[in-house]
Structures are given as structure tokens and as C-alpha cells.
PDB file with SEQRES, HELIX, SHEET and CRYST1 records, atoms N, CA, C and O in Angstrom:
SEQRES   1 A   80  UNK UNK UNK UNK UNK UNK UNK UNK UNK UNK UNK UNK UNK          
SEQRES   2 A   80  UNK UNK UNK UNK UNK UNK UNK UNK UNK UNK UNK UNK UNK          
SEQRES   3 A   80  UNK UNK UNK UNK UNK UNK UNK UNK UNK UNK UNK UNK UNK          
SEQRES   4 A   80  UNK UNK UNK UNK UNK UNK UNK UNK UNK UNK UNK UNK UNK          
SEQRES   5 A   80  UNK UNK UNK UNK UNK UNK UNK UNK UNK UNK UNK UNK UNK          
SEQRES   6 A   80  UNK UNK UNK UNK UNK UNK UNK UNK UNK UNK UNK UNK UNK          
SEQRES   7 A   80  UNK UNK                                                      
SHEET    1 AA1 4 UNK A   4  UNK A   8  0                                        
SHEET    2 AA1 4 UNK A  75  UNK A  79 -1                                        
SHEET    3 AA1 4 UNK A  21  UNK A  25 -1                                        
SHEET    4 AA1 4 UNK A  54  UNK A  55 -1                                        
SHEET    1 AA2 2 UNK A  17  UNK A  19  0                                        
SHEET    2 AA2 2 UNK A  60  UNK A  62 -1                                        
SHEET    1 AA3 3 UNK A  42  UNK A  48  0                                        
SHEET    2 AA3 3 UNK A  31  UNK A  36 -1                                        
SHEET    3 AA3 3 UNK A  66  UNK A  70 -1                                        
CRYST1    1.000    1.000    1.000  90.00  90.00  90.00 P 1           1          
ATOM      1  N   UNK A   1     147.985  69.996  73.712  1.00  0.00           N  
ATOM      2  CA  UNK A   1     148.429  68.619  73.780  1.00  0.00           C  
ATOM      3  C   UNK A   1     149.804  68.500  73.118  1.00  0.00           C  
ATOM      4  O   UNK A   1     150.018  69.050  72.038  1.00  0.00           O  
ATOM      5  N   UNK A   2     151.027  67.565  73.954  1.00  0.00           N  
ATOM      6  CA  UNK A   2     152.135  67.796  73.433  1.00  0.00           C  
ATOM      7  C   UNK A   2     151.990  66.806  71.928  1.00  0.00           C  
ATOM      8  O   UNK A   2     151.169  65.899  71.784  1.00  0.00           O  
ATOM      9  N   UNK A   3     152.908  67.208  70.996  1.00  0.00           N  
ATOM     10  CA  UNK A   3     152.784  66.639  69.620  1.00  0.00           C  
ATOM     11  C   UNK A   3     153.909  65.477  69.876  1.00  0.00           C  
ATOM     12  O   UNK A   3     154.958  66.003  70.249  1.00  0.00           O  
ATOM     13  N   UNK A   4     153.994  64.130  69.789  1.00  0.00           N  
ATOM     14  CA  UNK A   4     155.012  63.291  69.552  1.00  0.00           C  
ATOM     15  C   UNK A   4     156.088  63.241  68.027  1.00  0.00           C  
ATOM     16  O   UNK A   4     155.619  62.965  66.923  1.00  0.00           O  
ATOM     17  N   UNK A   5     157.100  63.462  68.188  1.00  0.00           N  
ATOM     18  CA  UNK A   5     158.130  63.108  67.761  1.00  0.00           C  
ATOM     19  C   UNK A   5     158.500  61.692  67.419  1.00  0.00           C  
ATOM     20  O   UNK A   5     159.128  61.416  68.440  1.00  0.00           O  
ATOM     21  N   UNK A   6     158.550  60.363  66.514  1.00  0.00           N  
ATOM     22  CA  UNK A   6     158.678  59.417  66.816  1.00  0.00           C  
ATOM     23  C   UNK A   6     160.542  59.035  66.122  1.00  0.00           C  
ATOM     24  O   UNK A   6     160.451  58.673  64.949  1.00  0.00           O  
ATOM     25  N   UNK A   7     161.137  59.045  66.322  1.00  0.00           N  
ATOM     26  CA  UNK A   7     162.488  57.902  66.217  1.00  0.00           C  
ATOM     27  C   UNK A   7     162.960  56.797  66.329  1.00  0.00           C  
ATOM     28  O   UNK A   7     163.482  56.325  67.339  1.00  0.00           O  
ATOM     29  N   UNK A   8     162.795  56.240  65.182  1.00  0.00           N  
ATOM     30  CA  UNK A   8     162.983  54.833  65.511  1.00  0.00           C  
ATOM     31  C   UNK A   8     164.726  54.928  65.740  1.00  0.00           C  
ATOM     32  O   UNK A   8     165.223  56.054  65.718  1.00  0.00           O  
ATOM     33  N   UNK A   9     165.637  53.710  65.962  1.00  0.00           N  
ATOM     34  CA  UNK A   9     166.078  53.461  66.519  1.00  0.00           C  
ATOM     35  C   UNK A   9     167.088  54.116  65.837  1.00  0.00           C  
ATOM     36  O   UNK A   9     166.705  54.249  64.675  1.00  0.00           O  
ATOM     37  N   UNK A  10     168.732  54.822  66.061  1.00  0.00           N  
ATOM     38  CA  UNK A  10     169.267  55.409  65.517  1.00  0.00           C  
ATOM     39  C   UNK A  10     169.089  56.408  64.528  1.00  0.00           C  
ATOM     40  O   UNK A  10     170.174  56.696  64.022  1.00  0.00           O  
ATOM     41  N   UNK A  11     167.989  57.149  63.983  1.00  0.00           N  
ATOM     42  CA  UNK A  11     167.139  57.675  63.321  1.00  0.00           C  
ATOM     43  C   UNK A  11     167.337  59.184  64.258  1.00  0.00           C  
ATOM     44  O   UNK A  11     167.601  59.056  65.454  1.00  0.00           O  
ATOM     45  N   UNK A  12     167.214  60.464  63.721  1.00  0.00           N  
ATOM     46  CA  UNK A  12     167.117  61.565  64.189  1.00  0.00           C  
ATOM     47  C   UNK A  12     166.442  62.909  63.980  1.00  0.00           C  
ATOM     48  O   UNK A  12     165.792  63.049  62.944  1.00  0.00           O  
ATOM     49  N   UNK A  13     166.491  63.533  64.516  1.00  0.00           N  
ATOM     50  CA  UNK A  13     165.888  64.782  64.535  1.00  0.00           C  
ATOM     51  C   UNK A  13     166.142  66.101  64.188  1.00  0.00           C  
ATOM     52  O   UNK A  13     166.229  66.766  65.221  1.00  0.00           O  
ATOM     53  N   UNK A  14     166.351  66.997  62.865  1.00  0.00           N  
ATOM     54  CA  UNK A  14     167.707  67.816  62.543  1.00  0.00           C  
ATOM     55  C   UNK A  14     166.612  69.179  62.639  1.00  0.00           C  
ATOM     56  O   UNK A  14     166.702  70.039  61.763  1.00  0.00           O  
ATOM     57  N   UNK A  15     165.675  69.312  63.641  1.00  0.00           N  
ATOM     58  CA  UNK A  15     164.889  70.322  63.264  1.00  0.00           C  
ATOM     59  C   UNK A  15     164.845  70.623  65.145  1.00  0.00           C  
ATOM     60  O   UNK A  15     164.904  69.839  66.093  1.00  0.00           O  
ATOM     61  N   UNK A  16     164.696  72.353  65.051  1.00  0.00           N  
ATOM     62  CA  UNK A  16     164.565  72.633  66.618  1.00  0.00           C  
ATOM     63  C   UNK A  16     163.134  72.825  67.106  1.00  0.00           C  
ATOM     64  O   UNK A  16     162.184  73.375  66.548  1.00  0.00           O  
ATOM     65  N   UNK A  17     163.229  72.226  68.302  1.00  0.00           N  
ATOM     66  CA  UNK A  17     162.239  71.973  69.487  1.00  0.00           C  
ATOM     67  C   UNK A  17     162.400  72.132  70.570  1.00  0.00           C  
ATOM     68  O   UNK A  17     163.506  71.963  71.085  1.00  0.00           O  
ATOM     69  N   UNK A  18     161.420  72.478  71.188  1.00  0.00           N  
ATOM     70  CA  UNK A  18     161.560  72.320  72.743  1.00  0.00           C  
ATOM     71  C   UNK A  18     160.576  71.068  73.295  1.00  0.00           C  
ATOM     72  O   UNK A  18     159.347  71.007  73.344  1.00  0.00           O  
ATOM     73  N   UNK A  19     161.704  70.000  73.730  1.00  0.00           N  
ATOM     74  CA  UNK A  19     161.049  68.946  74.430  1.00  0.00           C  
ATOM     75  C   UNK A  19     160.868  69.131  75.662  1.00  0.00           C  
ATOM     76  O   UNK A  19     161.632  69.720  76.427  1.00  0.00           O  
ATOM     77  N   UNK A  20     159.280  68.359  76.049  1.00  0.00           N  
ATOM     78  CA  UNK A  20     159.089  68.648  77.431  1.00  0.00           C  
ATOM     79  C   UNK A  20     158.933  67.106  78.130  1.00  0.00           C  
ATOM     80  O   UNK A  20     158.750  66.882  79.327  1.00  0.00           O  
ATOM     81  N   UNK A  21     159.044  66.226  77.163  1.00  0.00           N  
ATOM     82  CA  UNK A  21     159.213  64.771  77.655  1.00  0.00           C  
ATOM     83  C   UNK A  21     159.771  63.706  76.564  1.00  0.00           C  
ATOM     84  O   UNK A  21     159.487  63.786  75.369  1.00  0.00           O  
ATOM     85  N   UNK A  22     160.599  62.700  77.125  1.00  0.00           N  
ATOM     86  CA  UNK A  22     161.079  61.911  76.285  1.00  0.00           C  
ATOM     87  C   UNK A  22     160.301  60.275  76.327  1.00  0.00           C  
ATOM     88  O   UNK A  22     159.853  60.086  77.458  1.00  0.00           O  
ATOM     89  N   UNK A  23     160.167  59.662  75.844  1.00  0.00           N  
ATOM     90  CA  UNK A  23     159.734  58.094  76.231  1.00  0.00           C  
ATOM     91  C   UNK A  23     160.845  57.557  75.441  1.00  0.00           C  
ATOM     92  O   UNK A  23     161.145  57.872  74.289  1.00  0.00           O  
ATOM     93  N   UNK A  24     161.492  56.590  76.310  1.00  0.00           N  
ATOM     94  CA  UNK A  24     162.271  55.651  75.570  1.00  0.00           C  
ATOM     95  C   UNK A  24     161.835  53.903  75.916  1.00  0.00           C  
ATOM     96  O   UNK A  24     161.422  53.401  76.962  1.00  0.00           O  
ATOM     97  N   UNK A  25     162.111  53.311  74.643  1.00  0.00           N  
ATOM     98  CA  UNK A  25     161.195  52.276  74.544  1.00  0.00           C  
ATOM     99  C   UNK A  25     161.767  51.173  74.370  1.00  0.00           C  
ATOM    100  O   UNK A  25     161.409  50.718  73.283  1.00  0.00           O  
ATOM    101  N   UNK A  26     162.650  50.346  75.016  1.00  0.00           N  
ATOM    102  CA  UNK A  26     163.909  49.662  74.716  1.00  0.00           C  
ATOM    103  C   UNK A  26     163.161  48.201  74.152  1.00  0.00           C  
ATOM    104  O   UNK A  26     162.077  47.696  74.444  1.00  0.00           O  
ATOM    105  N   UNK A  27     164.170  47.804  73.284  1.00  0.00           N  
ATOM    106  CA  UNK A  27     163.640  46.100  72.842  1.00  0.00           C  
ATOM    107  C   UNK A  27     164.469  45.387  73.577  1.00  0.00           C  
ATOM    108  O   UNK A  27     164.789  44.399  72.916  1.00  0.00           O  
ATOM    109  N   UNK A  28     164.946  45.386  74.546  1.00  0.00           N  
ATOM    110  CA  UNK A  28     166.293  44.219  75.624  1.00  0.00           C  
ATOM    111  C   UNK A  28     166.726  44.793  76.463  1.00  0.00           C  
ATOM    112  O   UNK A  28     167.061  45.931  76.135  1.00  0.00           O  
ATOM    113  N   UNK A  29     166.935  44.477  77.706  1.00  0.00           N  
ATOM    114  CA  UNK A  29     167.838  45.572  78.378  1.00  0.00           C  
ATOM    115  C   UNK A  29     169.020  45.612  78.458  1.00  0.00           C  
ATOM    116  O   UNK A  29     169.743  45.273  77.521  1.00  0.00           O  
ATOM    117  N   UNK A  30     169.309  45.890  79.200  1.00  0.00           N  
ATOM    118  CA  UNK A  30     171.157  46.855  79.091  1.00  0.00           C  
ATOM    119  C   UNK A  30     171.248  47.926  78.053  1.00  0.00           C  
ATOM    120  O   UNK A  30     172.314  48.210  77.508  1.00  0.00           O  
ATOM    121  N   UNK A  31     170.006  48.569  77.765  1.00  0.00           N  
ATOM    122  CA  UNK A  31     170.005  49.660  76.953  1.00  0.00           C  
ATOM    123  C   UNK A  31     170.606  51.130  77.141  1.00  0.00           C  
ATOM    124  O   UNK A  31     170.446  51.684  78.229  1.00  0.00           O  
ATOM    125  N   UNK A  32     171.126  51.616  76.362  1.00  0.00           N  
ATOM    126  CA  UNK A  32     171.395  53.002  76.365  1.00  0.00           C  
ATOM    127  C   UNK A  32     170.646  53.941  75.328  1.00  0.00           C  
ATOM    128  O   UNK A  32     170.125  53.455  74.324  1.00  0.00           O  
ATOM    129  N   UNK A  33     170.613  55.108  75.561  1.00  0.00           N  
ATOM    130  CA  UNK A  33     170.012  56.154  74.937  1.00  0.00           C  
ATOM    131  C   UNK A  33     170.760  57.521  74.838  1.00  0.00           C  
ATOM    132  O   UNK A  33     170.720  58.003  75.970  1.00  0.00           O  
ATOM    133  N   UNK A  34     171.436  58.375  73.977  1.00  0.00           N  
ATOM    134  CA  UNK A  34     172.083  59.313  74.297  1.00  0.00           C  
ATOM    135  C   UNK A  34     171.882  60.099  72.979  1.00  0.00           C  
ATOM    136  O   UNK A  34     172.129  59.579  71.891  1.00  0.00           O  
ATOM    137  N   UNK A  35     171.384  61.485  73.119  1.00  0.00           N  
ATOM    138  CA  UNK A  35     170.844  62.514  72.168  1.00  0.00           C  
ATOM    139  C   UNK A  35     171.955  63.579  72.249  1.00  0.00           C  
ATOM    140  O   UNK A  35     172.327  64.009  73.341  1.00  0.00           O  
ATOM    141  N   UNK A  36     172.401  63.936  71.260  1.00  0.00           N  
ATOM    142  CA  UNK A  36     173.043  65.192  71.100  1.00  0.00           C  
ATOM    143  C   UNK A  36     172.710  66.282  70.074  1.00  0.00           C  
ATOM    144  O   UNK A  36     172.450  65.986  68.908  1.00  0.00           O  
ATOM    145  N   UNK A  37     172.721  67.599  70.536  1.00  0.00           N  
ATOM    146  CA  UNK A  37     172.534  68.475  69.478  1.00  0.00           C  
ATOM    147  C   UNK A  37     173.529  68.904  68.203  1.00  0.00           C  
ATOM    148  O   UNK A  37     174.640  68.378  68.130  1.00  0.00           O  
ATOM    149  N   UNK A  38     173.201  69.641  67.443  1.00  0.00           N  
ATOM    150  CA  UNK A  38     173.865  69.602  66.087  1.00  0.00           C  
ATOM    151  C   UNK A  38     175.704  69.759  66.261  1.00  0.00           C  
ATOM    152  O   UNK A  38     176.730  69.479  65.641  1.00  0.00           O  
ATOM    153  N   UNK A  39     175.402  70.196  67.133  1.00  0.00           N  
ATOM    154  CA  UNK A  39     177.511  70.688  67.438  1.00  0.00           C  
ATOM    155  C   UNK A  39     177.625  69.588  68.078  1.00  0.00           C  
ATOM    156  O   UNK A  39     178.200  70.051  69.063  1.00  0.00           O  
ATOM    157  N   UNK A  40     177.481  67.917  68.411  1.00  0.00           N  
ATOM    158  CA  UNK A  40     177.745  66.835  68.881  1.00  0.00           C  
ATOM    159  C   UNK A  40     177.864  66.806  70.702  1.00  0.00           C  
ATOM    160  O   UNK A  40     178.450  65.916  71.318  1.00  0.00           O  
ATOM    161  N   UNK A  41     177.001  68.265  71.490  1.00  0.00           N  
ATOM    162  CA  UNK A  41     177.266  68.263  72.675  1.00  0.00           C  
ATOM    163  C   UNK A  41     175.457  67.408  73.366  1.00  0.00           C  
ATOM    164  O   UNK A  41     174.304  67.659  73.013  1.00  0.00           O  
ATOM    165  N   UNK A  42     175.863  66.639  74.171  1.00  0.00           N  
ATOM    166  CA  UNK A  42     175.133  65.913  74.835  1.00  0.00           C  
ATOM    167  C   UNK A  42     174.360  67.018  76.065  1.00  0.00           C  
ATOM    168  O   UNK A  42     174.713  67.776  76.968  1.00  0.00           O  
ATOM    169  N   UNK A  43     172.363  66.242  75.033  1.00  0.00           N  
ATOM    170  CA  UNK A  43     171.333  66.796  75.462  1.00  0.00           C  
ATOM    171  C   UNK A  43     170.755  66.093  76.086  1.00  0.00           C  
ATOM    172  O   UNK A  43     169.729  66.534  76.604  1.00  0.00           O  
ATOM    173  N   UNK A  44     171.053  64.996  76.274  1.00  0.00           N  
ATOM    174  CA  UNK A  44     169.818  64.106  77.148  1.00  0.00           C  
ATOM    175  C   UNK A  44     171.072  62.442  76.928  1.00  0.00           C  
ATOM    176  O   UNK A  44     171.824  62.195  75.985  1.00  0.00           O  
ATOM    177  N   UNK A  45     170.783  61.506  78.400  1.00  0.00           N  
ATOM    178  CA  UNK A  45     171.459  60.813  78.231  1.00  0.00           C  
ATOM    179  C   UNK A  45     170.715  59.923  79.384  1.00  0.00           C  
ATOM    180  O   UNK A  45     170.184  60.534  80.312  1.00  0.00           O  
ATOM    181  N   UNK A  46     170.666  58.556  79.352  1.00  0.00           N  
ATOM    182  CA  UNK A  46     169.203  57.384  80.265  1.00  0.00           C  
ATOM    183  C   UNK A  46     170.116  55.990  79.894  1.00  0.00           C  
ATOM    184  O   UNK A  46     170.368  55.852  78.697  1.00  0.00           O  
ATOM    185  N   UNK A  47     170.510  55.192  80.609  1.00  0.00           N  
ATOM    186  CA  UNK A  47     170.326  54.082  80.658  1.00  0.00           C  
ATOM    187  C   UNK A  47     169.403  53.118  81.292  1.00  0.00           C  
ATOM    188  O   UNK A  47     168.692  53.678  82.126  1.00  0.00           O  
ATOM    189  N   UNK A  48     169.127  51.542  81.141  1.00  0.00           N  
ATOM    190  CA  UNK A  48     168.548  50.937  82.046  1.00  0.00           C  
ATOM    191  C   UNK A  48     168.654  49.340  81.363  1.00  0.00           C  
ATOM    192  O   UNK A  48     168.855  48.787  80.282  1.00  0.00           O  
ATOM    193  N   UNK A  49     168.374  49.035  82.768  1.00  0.00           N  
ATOM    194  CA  UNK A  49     168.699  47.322  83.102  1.00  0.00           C  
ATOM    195  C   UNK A  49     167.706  46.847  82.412  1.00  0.00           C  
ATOM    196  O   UNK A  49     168.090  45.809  81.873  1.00  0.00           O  
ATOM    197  N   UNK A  50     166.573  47.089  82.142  1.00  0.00           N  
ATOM    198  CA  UNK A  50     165.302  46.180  81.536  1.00  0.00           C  
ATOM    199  C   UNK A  50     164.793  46.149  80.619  1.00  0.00           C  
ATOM    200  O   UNK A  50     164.811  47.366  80.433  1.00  0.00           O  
ATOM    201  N   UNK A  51     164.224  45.721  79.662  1.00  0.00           N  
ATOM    202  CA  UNK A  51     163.386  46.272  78.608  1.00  0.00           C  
ATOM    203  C   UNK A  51     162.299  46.712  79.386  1.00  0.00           C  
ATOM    204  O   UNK A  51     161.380  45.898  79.292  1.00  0.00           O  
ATOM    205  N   UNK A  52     162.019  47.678  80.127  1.00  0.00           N  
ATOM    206  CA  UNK A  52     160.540  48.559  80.308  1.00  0.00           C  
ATOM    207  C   UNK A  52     160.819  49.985  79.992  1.00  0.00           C  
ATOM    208  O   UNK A  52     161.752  50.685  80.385  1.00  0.00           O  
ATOM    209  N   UNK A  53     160.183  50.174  79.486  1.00  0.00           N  
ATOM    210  CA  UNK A  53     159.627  51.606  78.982  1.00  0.00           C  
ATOM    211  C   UNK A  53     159.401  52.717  79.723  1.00  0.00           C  
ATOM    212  O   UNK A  53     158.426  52.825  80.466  1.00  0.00           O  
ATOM    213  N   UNK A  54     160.436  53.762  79.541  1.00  0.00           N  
ATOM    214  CA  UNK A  54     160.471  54.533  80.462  1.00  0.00           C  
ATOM    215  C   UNK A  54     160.034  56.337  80.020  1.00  0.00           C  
ATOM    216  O   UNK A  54     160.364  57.046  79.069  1.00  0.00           O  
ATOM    217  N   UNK A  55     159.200  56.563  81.174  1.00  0.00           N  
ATOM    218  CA  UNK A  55     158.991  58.349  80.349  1.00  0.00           C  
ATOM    219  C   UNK A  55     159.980  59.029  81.358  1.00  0.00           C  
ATOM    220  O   UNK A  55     160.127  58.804  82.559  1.00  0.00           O  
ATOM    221  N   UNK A  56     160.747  60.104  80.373  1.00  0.00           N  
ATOM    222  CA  UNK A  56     161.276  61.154  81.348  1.00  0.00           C  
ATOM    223  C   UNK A  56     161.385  62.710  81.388  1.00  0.00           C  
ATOM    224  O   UNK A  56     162.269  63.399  80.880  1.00  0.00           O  
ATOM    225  N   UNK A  57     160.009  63.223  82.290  1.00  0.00           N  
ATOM    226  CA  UNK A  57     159.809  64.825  82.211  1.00  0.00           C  
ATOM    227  C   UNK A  57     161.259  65.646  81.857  1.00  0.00           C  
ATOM    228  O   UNK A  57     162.290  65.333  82.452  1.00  0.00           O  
ATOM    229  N   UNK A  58     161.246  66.505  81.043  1.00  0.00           N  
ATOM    230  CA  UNK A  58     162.278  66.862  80.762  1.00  0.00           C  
ATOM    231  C   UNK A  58     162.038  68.057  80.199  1.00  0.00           C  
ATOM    232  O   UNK A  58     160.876  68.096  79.795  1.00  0.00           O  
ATOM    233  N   UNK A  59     162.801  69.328  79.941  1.00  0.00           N  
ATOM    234  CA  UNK A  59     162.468  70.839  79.384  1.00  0.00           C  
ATOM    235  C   UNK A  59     163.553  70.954  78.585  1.00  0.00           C  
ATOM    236  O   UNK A  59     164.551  71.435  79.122  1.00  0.00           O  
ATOM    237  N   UNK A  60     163.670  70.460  76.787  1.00  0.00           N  
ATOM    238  CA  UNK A  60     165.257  70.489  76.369  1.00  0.00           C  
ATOM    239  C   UNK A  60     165.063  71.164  75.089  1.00  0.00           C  
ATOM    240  O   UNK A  60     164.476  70.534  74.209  1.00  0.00           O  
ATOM    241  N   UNK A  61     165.553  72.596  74.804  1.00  0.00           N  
ATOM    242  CA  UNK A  61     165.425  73.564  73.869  1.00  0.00           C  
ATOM    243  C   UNK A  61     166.749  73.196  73.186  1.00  0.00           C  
ATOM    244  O   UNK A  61     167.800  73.335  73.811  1.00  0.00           O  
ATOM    245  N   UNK A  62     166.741  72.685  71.798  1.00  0.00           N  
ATOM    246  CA  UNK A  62     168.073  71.996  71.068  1.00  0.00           C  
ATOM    247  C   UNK A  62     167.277  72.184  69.800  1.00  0.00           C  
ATOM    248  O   UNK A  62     166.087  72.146  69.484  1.00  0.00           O  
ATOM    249  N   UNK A  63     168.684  72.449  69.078  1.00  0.00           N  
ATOM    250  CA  UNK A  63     168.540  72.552  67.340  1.00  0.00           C  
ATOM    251  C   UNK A  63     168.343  71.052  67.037  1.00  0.00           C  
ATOM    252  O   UNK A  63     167.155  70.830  66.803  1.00  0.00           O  
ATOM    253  N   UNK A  64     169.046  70.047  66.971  1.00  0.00           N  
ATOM    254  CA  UNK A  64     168.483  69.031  66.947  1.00  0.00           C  
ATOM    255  C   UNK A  64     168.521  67.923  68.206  1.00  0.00           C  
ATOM    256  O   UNK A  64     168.904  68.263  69.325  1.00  0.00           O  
ATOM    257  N   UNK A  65     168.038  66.430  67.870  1.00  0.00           N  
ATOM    258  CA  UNK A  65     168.021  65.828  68.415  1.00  0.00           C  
ATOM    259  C   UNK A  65     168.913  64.325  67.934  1.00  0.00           C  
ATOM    260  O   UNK A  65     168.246  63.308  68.125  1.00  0.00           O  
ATOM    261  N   UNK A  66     169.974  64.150  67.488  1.00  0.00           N  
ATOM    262  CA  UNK A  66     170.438  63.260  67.137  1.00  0.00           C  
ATOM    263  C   UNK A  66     171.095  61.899  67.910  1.00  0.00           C  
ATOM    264  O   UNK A  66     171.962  62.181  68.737  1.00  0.00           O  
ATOM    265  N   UNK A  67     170.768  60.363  67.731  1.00  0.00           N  
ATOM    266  CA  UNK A  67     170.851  59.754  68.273  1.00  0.00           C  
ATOM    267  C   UNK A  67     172.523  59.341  68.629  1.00  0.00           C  
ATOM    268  O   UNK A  67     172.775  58.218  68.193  1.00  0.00           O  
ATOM    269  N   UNK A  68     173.161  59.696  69.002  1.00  0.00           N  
ATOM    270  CA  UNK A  68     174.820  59.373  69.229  1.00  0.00           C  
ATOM    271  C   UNK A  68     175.024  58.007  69.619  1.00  0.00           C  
ATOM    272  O   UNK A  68     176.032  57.417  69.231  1.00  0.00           O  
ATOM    273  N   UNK A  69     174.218  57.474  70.309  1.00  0.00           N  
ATOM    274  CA  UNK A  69     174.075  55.978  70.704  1.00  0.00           C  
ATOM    275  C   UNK A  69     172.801  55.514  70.761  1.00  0.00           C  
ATOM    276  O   UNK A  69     171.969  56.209  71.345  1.00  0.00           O  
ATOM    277  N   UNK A  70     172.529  54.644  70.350  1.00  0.00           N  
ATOM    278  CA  UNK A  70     170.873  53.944  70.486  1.00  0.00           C  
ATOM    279  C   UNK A  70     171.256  52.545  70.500  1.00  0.00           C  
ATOM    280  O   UNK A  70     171.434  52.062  69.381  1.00  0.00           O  
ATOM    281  N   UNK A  71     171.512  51.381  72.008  1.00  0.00           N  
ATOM    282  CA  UNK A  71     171.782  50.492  71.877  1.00  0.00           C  
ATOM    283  C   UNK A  71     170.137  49.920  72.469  1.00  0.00           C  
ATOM    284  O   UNK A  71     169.305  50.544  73.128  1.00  0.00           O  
ATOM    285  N   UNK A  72     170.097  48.681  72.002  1.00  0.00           N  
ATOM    286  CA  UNK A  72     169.040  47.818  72.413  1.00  0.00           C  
ATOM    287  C   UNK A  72     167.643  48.859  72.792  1.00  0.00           C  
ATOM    288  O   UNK A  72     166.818  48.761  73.700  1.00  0.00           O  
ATOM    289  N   UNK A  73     167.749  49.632  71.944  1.00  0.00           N  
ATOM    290  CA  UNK A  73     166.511  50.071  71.433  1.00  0.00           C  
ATOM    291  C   UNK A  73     165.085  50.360  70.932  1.00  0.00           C  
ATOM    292  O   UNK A  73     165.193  51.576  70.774  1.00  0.00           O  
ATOM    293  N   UNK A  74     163.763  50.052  70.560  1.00  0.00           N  
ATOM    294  CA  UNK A  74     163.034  49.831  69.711  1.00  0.00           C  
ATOM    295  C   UNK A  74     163.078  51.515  68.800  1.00  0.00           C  
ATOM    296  O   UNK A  74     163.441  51.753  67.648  1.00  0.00           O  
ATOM    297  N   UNK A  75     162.489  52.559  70.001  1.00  0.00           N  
ATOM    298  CA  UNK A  75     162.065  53.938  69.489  1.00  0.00           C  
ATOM    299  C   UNK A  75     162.232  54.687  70.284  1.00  0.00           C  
ATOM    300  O   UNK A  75     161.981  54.074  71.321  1.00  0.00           O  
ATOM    301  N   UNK A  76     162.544  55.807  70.565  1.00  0.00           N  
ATOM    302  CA  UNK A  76     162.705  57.035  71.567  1.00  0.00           C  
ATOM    303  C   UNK A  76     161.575  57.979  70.893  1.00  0.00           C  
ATOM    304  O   UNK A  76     161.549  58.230  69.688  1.00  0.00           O  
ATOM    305  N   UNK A  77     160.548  58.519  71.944  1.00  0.00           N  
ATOM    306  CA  UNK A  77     159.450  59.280  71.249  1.00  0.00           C  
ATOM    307  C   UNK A  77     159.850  60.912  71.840  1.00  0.00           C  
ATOM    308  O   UNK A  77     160.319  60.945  72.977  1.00  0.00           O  
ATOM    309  N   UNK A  78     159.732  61.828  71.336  1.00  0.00           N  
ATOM    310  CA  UNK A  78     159.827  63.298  71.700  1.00  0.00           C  
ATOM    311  C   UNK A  78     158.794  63.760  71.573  1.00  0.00           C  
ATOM    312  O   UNK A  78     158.160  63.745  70.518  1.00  0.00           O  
ATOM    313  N   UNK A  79     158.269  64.472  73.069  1.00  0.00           N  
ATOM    314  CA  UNK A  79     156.974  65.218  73.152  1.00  0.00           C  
ATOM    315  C   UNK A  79     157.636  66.524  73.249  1.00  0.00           C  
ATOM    316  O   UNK A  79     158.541  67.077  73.874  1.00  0.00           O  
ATOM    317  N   UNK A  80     156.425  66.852  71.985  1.00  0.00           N  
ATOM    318  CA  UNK A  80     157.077  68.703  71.636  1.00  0.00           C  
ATOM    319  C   UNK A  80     155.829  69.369  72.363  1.00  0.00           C  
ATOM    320  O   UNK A  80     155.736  70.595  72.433  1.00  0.00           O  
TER     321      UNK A  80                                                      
END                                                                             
């Protein structure tokens, strides 16, 4: 069973994983979401129009997971 990761909103991840799914959980829409690993190169990147909650299958082997942008946000969850 994958283990969740939880991040609240600008909040990050400085430890390596391999994610195999992301949930992002916006509080408003016009949200953005954008993760980068420890050298500031972009690992994962989702916008959307709504506040609904979105999962996205994903396979992302990164030293960390740091939030570079987290607009209109609640939590981004990482399934390890």
C-alpha cells in the first residue's frame, strides 16, 4: 500500500522518494502547483480552473520535493 506524504501548502519535502502518485487539493481555483527537486529543476508541474481535487498517476524518483509555487492551495499529498 502506497504510504502518503502530506504537504500542506508551501511546506516541503527534503528527503528522496519515488512517487507513484500525486493528489493535489486546491482551496479556490486558478490554482497552481509546481515541485522541484533539490538543484531547483522542475519535477512535476498541474494547474487548474477549479477548486476540485485532482489525482495524478505519476513515476517521479527526486531527492526532494519542494514546493516552488503553491498558489490557492489547501495540501498536495505524495504517494510513496
Amino acid at each position: 500500500m502506497a504510504r502518503p506524504i502530506y504537504l500542506a501548502t508551501g511546506k516541503n519535502c527534503s528527503e528522496k522518494h519515488v512517487v507513484r502518485g500525486i493528489l493535489v487539493d486546491p482551496s479556490a481555483g486558478s490554482w497552481v502547483c509546481v515541485l522541484q527537486d533539490s538543484a531547483g529543476k522542475t519535477i512535476f508541474s498541474a494547474r487548474g480552473a477549479d477548486a476540485t481535487t485532482v489525482f495524478y498517476p505519476v513515476e517521479i524518483d527526486s531527492d526532494a520535493f519542494n514546493q516552488s509555487t503553491a498558489t490557492n492551495l489547501t495540501c498536495v499529498i505524495l504517494y510513496v
